[in-house]
C-alpha positions, -999 to 999 in steps of 0.1 A, spaced: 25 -225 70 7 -218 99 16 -234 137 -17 -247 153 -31 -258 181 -58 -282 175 -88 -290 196 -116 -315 202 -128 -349 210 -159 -368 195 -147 -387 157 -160 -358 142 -130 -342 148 -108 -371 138 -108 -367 101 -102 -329 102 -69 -335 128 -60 -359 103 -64 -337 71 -42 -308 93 -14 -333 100 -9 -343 63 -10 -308 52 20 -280 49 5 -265 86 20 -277 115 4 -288 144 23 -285 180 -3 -295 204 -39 -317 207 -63 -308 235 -87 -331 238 -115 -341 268 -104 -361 302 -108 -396 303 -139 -404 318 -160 -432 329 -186 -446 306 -208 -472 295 -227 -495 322 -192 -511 337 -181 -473 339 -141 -480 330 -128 -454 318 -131 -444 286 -108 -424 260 -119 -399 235 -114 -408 197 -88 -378 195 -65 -392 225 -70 -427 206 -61 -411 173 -31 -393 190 -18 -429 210 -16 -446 175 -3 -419 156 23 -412 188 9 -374 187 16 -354 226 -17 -349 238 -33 -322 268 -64 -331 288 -67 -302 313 -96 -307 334 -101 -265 335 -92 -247 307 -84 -215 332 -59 -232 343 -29 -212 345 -2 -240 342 -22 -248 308 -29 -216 297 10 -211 302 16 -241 280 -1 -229 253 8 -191 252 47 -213 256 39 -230 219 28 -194 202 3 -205 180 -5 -187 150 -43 -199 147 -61 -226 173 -83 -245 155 -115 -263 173 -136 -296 163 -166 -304 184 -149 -292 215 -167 -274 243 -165 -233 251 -133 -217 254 -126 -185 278 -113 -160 259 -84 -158 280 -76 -186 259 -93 -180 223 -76 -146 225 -41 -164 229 -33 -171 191 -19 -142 171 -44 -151 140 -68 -158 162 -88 -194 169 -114 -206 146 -140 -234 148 -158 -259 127 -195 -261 129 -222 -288 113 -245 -264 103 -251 -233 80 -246 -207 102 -264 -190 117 -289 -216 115 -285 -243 142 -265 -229 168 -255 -253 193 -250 -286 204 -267 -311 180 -274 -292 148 -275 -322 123 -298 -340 146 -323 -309 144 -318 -298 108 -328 -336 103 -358 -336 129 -366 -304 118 -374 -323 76 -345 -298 68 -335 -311 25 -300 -293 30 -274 -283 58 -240 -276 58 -206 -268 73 -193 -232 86 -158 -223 98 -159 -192 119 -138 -171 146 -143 -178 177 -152 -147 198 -175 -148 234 -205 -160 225 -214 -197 212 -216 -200 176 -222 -164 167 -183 -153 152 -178 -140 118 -179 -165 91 -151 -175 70 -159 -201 49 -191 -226 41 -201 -256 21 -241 -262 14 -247 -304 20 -278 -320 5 -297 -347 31 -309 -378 16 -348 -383 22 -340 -417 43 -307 -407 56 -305 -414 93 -285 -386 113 -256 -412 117 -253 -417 81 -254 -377 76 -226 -370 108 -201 -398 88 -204 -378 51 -200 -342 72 -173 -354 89 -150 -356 61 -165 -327 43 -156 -309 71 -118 -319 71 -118 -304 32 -133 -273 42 -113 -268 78 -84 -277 50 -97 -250 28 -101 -222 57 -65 -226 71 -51 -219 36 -73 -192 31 -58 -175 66 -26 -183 59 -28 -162 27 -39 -131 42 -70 -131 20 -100 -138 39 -136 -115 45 -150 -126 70 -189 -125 73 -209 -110 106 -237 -139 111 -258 -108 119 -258 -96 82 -273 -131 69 -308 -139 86 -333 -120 113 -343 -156 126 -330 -185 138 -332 -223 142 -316 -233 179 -300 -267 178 -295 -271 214 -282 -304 237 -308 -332 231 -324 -342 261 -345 -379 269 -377 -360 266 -367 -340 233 -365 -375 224 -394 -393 232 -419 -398 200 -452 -380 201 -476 -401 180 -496 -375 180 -476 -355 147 -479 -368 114 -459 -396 103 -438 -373 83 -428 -354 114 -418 -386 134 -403 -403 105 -382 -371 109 -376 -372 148 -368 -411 143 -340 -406 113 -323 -375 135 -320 -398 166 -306 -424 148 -284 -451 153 -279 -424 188 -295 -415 214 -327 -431 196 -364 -418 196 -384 -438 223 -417 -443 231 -434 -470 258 -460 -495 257 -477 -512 287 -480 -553 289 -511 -566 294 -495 -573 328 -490 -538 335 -455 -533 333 -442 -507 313 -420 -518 284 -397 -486 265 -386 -491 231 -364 -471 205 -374 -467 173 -346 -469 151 -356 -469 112 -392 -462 101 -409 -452 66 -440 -428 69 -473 -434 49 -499 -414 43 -520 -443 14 -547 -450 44 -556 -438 80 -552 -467 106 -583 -473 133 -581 -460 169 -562 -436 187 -528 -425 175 -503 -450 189 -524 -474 181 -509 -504 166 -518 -524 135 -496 -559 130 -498 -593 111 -474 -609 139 -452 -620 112 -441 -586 89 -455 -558 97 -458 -531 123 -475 -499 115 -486 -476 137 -510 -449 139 -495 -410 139 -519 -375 137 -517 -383 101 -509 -413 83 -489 -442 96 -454 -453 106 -443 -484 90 -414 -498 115 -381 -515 100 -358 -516 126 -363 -510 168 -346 -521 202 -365 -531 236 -348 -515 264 -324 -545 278 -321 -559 239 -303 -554 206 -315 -534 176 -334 -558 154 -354 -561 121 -393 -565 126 -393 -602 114 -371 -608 143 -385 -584 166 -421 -602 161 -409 -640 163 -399 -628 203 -416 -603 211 -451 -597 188 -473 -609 216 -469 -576 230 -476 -554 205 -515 -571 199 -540 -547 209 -521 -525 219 -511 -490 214 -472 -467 221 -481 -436 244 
C-alpha cells in the first residue's frame, strides 16, 4: 500500500483520483487549483477535483504558491510515499523531491512525443492514427522524466478531440492504477525518454491564432485542425457582411472532400441556402456539419442556414 498525495484539477484527473480512492493505496491529501473567476459573469468558479472532493467529503489544499513554506510543511507533515499528478501545473522540486518513492505524473501522449500542454489536441491536428498514455517521474524539466509505464490508443478517423480526452481519461485511471502497483512492488525499469526517439512533436498551450483555420491547407489538414479544437476552444475563421462588419465563426464538425475542386479563391463558399455548406481549402473542400456565430449557440447547417445563410452568399471565410 502506498500513502499518496494526489494532484490536479481539469476532469481529466477525476477518474484517476477516483480509481486511487477505491484501490488498496491510500490517499492523505488532494491539491488542487484556487478557485478562480470564470465565464462572462466571472463568479467564481471551482475545479472538478475540489467538486469531486466536496461530494465525496475528501480534505482538499489550494495553495496559491506551491513554495509556500506553510504548505510545503504540510505535506513533508503527511510523509508520502509517492505524489501522484493529473493535469496539474509544474512542481518545484523542493516539492517533487519531498516523497520518499518519489512523484510521478500522468501524461496524454506517448512520450516523448507531445510534450506539453495540449497533446491530444495536436496529435489530432497533427492527422496522428494513434496516441497514448505515459506515467513518468517527475524530475526538473516538463515532461522529460524516465518512463514507467505506457498504453498505445487508436484515434477514430472522425473523433473530435473531446470525444478522444473522455476515452483517455479513463484509460488513464487503469494505467495510473497499473503504475502505482507496479511501484509498490519494487519492480519497476524505468525508461530515459532520451533512449526512445532523436525528434520530437511539441504540443504546447493553444493559443487563438494557433487556432484560427487557414483555408489555404487541404481539407484534410483542416478537417484535422477542426476535430482537435473541438467541442473547445474551437477552430475559427471570419467572414465580412456585405455591410462590412466582420462576423467570427467556429467551426465545430466538418468532413473533408477531395471528389471535385470548388471555383474561386480558397475560402470561398459554395451553398444551396438550404443543406449545404462547402467550402473551398488548398485542396478539396470542407463540407460543414456543425458551427457557432460568435454571440450564438452551436448549431446544425439546416439550422444555421434558415437564420443566418444570407450571409454566407457570395462570400468567402479569410
Amino acid at each position: 500500500m502506498l500513502r499518496i498525495v494526489f494532484m490536479g484539477t481539469p476532469d481529466f484527473a477525476v477518474p484517476s483520483l477516483e480509481a486511487i480512492l477505491n484501490s488498496k493505496h491510500e490517499v492523505e491529501a488532494v491539491v488542487t487549483a484556487p478557485d478562480k473567476p470564470a465565464g462572462r459573469g466571472r463568479k467564481i468558479a471551482f475545479s472538478d477535483v475540489k467538486l469531486f472532493c466536496e461530494e465525496h467529503d475528501i480534505p482538499l489544499l489550494q495553495p496559491t504558491s506551491l513554495k509556500d513554506a506553510g504548505f510545503l510543511n504540510i505535506i513533508k507533515g503527511i510523509n508520502p510515499d509517492l505524489m501522484v499528478v493529473v493535469a496539474f501545473r509544474m512542481l518545484p522540486e523542493m516539492l517533487w523531491s519531498i516523497p520518499v518513492k518519489g512523484s510521478i505524473n500522468l501524461h496524454a501522449s506517448l512520450l516523448p512525443q507531445y510534450r506539453g500542454a495540449a497533446p491530444i489536441n495536436h496529435a489530432i491536428m497533427n492527422g496522428e492514427k494513434e496516441t497514448g498514455l505515459t506515467t513518468f517521474f517527475i524530475n526538473n524539466k516538463i515532461d522529460t522524466g524516465n518512463i514507467i509505464k505506457q498504453q498505445r490508443i487508436e484515434i477514430g478517423d472522425h473523433e473530435n478531440m473531446g470525444q478522444l480526452h473522455d476515452r483517455m481519461k479513463m484509460s488513464g485511471s487503469t494505467l495510473l492504477l497499473e503504475t502505482l502497483d507496479l511501484i509498490d512492488s519494487g519492480n519497476i525499469q524505468p525508461i530515459a525518454q532520451e533512449t526512445i526517439a532523436e525528434s520530437f512533436k511539441p504540443a504546447p498551450k493553444l493559443s487563438r491564432e494557433t487556432a484560427r483555420i487557414d483555408w489555404s491547407n487541404t481539407s484534410e489538414q483542416v478537417s484535422n485542425k477542426i476535430r482537435g479544437l473541438s467541442p473547445y476552444p474551437g477552430a475559427w475563421t471570419t467572414l465580412t457582411g456585405k455591410d462590412g462588419s466582420e462576423n467570427s465563426f467556429k467551426i465545430l464538425s466538418a468532413t473533408p472532400s477531395n471528389e471535385k475542386e470548388l471555383e474561386g479563391e480558397c475560402g470561398s463558399i459554395e451553398t444551396d441556402v438550404k443543406s449545404f455548406i462547402h467550402v473551398k481549402c488548398g485542396k478539396g473542400y470542407l463540407n460543414i456539419n456543425k458551427l457557432q456565430l460568435s454571440g450564438r449557440g452551436a448549431m446544425l447547417i439546416d439550422e444555421f442556414l434558415r437564420g443566418y445563410g444570407f450571409l454566407l452568399v457570395d462570400n468567402k471565410f479569410e
